[in-house]
PDB file of N, CA, C and O in Angstrom:
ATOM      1  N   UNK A   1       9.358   9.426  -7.359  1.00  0.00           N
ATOM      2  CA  UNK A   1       8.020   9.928  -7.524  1.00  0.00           C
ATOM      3  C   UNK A   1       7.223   9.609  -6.257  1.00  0.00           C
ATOM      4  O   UNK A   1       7.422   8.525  -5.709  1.00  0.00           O
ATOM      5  N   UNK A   2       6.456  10.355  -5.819  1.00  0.00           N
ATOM      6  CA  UNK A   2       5.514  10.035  -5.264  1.00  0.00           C
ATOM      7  C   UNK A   2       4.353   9.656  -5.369  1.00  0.00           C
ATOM      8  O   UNK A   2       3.738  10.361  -6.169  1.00  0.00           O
ATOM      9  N   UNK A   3       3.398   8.381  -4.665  1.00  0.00           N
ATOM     10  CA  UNK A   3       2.348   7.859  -4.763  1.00  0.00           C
ATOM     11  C   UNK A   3       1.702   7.462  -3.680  1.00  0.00           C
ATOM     12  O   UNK A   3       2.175   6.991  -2.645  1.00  0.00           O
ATOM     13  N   UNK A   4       0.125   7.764  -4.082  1.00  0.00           N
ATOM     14  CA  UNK A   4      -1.207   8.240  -3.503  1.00  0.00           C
ATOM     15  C   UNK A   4      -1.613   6.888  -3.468  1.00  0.00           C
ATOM     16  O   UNK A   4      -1.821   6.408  -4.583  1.00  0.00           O
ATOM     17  N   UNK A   5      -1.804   6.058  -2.397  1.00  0.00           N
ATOM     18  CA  UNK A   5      -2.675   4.971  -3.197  1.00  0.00           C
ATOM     19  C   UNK A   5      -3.817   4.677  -2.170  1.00  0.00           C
ATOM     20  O   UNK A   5      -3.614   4.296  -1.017  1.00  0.00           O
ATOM     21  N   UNK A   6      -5.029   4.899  -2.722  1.00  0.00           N
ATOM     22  CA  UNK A   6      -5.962   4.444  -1.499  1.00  0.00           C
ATOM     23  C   UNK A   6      -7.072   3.197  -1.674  1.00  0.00           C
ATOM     24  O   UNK A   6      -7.737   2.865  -2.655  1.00  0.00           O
ATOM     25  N   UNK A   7      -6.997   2.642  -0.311  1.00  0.00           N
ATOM     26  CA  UNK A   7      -7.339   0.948  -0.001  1.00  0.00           C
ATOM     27  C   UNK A   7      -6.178   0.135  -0.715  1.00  0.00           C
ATOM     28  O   UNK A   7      -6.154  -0.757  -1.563  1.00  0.00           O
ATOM     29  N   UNK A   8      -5.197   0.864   0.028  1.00  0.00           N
ATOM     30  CA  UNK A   8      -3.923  -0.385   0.131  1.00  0.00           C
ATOM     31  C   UNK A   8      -3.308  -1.170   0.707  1.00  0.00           C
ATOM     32  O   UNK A   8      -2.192  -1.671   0.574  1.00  0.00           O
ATOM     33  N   UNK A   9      -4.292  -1.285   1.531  1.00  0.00           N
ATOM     34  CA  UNK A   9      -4.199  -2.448   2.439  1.00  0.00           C
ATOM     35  C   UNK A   9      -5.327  -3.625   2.047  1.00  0.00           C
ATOM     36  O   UNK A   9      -5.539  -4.550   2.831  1.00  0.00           O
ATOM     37  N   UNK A  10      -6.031  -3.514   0.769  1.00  0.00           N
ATOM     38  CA  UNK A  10      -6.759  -4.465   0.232  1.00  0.00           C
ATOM     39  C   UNK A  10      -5.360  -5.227  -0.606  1.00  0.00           C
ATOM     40  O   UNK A  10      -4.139  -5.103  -0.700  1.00  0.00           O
ATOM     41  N   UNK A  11      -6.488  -6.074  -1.111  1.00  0.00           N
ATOM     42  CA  UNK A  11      -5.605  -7.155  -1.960  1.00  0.00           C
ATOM     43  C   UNK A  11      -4.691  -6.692  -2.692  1.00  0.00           C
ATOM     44  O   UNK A  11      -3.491  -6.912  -2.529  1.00  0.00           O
ATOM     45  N   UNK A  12      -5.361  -5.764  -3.876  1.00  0.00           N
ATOM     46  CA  UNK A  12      -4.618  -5.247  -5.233  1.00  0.00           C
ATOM     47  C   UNK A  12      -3.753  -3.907  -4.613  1.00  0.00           C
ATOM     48  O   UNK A  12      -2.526  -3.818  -4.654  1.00  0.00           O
ATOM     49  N   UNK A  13      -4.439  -3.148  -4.179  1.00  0.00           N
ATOM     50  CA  UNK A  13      -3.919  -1.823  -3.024  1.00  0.00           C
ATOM     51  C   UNK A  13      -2.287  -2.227  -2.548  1.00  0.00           C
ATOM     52  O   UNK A  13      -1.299  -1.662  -3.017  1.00  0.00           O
ATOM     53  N   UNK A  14      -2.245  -3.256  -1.581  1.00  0.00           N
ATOM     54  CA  UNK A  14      -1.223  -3.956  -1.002  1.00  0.00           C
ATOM     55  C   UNK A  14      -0.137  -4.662  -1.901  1.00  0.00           C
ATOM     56  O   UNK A  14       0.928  -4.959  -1.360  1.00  0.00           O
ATOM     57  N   UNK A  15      -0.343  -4.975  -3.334  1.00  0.00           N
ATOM     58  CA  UNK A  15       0.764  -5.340  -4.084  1.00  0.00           C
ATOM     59  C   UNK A  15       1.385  -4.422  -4.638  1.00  0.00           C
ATOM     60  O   UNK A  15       2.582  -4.299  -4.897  1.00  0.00           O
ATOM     61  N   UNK A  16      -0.135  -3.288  -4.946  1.00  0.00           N
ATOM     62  CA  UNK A  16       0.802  -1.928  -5.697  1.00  0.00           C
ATOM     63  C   UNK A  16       1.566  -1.137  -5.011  1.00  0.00           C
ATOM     64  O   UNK A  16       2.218  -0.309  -5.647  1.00  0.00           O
ATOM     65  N   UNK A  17       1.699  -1.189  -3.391  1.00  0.00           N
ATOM     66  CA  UNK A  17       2.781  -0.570  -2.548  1.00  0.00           C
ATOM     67  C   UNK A  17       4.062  -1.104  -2.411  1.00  0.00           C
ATOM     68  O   UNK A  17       5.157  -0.556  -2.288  1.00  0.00           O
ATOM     69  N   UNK A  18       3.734  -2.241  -2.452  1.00  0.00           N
ATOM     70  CA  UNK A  18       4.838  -3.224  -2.432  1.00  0.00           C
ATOM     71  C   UNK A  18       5.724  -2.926  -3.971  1.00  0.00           C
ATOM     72  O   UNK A  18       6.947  -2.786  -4.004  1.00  0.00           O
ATOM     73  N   UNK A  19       5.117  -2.886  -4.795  1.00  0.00           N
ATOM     74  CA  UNK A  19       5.904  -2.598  -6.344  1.00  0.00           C
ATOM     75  C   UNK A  19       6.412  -1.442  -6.217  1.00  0.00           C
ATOM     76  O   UNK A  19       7.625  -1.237  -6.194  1.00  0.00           O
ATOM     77  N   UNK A  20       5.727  -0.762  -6.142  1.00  0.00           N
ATOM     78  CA  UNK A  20       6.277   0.892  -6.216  1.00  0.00           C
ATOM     79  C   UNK A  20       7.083   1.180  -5.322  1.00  0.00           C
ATOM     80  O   UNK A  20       7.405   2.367  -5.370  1.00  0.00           O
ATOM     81  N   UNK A  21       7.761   0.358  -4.167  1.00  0.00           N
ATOM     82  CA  UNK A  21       8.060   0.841  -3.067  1.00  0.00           C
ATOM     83  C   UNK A  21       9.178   0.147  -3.530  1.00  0.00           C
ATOM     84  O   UNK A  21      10.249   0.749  -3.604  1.00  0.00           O
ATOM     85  N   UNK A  22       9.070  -1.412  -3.961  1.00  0.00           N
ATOM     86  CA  UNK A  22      10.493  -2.212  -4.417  1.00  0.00           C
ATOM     87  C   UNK A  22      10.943  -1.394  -5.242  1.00  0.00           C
ATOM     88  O   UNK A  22      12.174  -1.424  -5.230  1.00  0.00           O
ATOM     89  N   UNK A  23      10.403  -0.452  -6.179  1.00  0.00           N
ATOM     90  CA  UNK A  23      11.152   0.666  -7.425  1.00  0.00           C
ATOM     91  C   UNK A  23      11.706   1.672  -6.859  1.00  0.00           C
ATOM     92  O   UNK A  23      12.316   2.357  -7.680  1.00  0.00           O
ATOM     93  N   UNK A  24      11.780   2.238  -5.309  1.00  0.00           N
ATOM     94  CA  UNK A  24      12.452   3.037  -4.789  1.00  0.00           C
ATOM     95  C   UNK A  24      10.842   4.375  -4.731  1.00  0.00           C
ATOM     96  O   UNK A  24      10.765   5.320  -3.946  1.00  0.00           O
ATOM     97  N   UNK A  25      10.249   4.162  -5.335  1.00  0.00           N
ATOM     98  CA  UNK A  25       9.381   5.190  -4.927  1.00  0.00           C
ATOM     99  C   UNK A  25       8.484   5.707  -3.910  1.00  0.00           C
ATOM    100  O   UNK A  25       7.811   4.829  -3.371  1.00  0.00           O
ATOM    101  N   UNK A  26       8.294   6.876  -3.505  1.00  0.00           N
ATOM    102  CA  UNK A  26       7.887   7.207  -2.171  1.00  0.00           C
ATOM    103  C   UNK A  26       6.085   7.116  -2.217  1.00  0.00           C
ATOM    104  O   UNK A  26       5.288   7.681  -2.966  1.00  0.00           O
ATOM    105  N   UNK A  27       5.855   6.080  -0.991  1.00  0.00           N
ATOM    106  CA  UNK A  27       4.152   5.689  -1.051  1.00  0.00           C
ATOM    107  C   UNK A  27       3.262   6.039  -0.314  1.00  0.00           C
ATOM    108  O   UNK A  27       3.495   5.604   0.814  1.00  0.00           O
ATOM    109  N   UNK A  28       2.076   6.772  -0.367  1.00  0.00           N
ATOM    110  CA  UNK A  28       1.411   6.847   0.932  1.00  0.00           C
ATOM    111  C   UNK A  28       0.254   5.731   0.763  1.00  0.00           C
ATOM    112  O   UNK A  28      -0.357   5.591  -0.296  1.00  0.00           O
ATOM    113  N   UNK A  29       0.160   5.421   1.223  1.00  0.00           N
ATOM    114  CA  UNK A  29      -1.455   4.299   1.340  1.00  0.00           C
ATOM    115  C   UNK A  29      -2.499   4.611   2.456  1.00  0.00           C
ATOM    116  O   UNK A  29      -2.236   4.648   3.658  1.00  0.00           O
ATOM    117  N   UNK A  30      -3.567   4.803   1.962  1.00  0.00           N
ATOM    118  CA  UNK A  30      -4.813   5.671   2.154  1.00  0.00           C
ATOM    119  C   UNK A  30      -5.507   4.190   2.581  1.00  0.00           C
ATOM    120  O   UNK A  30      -5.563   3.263   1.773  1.00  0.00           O
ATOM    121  N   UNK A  31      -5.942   4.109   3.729  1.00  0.00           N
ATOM    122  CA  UNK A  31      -6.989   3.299   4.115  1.00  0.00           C
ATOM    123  C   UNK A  31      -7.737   2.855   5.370  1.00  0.00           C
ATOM    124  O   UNK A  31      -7.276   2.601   6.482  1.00  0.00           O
ATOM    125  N   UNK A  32      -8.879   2.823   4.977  1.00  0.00           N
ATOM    126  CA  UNK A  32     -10.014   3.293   6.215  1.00  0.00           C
ATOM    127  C   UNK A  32     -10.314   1.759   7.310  1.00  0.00           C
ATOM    128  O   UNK A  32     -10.824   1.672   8.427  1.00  0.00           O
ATOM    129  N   UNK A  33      -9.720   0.682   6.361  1.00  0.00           N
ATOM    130  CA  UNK A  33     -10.032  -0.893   7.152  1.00  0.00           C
ATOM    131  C   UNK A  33     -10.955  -1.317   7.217  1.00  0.00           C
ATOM    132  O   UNK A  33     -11.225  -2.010   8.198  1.00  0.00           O
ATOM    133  N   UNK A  34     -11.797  -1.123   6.294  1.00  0.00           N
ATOM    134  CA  UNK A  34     -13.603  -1.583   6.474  1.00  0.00           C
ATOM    135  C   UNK A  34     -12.918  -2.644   5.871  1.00  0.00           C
ATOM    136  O   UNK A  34     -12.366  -3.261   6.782  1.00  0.00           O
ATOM    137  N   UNK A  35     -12.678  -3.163   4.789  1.00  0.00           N
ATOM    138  CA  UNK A  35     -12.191  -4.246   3.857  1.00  0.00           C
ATOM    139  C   UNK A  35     -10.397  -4.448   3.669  1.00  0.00           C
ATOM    140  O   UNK A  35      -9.828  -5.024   2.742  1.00  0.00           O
ATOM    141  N   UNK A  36      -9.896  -3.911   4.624  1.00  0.00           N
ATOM    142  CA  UNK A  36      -8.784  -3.713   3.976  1.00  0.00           C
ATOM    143  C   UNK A  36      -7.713  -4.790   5.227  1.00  0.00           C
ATOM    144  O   UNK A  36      -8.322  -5.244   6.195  1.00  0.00           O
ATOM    145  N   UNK A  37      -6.495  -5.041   5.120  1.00  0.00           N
ATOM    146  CA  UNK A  37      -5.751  -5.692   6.264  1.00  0.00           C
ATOM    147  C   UNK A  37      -4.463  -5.072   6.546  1.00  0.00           C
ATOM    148  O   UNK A  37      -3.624  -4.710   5.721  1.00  0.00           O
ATOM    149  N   UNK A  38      -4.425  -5.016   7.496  1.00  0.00           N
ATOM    150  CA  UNK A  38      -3.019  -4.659   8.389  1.00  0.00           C
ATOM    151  C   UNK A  38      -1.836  -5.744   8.003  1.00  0.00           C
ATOM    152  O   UNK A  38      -0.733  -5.197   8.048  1.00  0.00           O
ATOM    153  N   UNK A  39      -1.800  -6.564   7.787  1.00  0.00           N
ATOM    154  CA  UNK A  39      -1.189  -7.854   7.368  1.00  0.00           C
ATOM    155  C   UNK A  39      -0.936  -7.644   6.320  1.00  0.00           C
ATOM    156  O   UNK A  39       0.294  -7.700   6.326  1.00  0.00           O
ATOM    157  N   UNK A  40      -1.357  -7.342   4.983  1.00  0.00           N
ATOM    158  CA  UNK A  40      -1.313  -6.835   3.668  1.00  0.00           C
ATOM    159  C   UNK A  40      -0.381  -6.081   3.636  1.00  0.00           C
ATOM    160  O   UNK A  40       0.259  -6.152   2.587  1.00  0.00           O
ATOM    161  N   UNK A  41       0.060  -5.198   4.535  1.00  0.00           N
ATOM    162  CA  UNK A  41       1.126  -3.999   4.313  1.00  0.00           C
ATOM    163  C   UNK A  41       2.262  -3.735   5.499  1.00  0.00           C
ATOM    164  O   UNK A  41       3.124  -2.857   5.521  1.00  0.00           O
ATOM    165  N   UNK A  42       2.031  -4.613   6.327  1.00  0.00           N
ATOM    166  CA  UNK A  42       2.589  -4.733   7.870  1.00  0.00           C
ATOM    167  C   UNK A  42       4.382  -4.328   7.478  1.00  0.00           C
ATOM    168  O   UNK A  42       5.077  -3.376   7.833  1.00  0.00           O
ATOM    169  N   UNK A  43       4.739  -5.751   6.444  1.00  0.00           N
ATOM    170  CA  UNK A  43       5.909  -5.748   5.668  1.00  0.00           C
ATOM    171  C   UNK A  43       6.649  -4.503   5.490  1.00  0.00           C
ATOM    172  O   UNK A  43       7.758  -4.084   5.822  1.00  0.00           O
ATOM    173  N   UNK A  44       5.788  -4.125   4.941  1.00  0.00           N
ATOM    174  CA  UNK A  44       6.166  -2.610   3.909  1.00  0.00           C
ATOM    175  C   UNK A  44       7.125  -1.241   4.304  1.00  0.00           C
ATOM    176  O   UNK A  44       6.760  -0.398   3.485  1.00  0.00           O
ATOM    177  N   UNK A  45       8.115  -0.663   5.120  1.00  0.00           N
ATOM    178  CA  UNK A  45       8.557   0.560   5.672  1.00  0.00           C
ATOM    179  C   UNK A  45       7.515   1.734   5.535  1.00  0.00           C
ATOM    180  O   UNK A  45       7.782   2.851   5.977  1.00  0.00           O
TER     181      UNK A  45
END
């Protein structure tokens, strides 16, 4: 499946990529960086 997720590079944003992504599913993460971190998702493919 594919998933939309935006400000995922915030706290909660950044775990739900990480889950969905450990389930094999395909992620985009939407985020602008006013609040959000590069570090949070750096990990991630």
């Amino acid at each position: 499946m594919k998933i939309l997720i935006t400000g995922g590079a915030g706290f909660i944003g950044s775990h739900l990529c990480e889950k969905y992504t450990k389930e094999g599913h395909t992620v985009i993460c939407l985020d602008n960086f006013m609040s959000g971190d590069l570090m949070n998702i750096r990990h991630l493919p």
